[in-house]
Structure formats: C-alpha cells, structure tokens
C-alpha positions as CSV (number, residue, x, y, z in Angstrom):
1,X,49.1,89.9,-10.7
2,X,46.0,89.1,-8.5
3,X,44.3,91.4,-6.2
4,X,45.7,89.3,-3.0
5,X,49.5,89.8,-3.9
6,X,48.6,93.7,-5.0
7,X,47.2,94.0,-1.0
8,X,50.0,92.2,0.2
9,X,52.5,94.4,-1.3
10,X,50.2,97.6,-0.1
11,X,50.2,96.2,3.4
12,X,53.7,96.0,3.7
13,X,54.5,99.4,3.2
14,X,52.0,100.1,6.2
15,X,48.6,99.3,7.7
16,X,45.8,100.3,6.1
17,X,41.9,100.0,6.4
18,X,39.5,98.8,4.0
19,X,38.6,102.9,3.1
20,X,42.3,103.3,2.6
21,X,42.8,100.5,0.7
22,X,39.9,101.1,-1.8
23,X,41.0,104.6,-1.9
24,X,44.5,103.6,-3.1
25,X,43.6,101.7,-5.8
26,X,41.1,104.4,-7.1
27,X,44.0,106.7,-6.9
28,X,46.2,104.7,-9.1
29,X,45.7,104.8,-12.7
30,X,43.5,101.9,-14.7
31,X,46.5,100.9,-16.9
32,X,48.5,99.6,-13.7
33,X,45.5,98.6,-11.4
34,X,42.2,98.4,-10.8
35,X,40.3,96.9,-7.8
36,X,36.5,97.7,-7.2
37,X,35.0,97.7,-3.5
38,X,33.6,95.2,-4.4
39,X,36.5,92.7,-4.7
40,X,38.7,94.4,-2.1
41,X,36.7,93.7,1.3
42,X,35.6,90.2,0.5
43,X,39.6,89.4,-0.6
44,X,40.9,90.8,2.9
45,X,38.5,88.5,4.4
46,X,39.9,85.7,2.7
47,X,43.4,86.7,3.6
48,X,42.8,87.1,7.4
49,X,41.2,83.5,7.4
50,X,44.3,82.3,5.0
51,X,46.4,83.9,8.2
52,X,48.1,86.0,5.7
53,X,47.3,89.2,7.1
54,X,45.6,90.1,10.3
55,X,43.1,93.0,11.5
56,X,42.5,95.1,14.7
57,X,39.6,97.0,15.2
58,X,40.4,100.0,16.3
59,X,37.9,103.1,17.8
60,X,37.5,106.4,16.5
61,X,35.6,108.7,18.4
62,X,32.8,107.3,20.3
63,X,31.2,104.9,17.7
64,X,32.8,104.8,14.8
65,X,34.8,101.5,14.5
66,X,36.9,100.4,11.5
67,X,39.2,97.2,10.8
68,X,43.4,98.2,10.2
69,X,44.8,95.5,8.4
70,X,48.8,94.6,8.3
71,X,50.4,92.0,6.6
72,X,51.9,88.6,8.9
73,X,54.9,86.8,8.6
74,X,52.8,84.3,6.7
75,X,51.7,86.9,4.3
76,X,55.1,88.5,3.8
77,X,56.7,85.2,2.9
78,X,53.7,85.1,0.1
79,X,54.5,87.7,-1.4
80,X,58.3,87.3,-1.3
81,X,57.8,83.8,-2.9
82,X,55.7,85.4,-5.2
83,X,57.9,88.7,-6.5
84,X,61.0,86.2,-6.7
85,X,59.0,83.4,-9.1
86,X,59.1,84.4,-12.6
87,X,55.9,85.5,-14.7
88,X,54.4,85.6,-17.5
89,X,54.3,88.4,-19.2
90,X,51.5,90.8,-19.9
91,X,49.6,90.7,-23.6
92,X,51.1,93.1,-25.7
93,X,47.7,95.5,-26.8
C-alpha cells in the first residue's frame, strides 16, 4: 500500500489537517502503518497538485492558520480503482 492511497482512504472518512493526519498514523500501530512527518506533508502536496485532494485554509483564533484537506472526486475514483485491483500479497515474516 503506498502512503497516497493510505491518505486517500483517511480523507474519505473526513477532512483532516496535516497535525491530524500525522497524529493518526502515530496512533496506529507499526505492524499496519507507519508514516513519518516527514513523508506525510510533502505527499499531500503532491496529491493537491495531482488534483486528488484539495485544501482550504482555514483560521483559528487570530493567527493561527492551518490547511484541512478532503479528498476530490478525482481522488475518490483513485482509490476505488485502487481497493477493487487485486494485490500482491504481503511477505510472509
């Protein structure tokens, strides 16, 4: 599974920020996902240019400014087309 499809399938279930995002991975355990900071903000940058999700800034406060990012049409036929292709699967440790 790459760390595009794993955000699209996030994003579909709701919008969710960068923060959110990086928190819900660190919340899940290491055997089903992993995905650094690192990898997560520069891969949702990627996706909003690829048009397959989009973000809107929104306000918090009086400064505090943060990107909410949902999935597109584009994005949700991705990852449809990629849940009903078959897989490989996984190496047996």
């Amino acid at each position: 599974m790459s760390l595009q499809h794993a955000l699209l399938g996030v994003l579909e279930a709701r919008p969710m920020n960068g923060y959110e995002l990086t928190r819900f991975f660190e919340a899940a355990p290491r055997w089903v996902w992993s995905a650094p900071h690192s990898q997560i903000y520069p891969t949702l940058r990627q996706m909003e240019q690829a048009g397959l999700i989009e973000g809107q800034q929104e306000i918090r406060g009086t400064k505090l400014r943060r990107m909410v990012y949902s999935i597109t049409e584009r994005g949700l036929e991705e990852l449809r087309t990629w849940v009903g292709s078959g897989h490989a699967a996984p190496p047996v440790a």
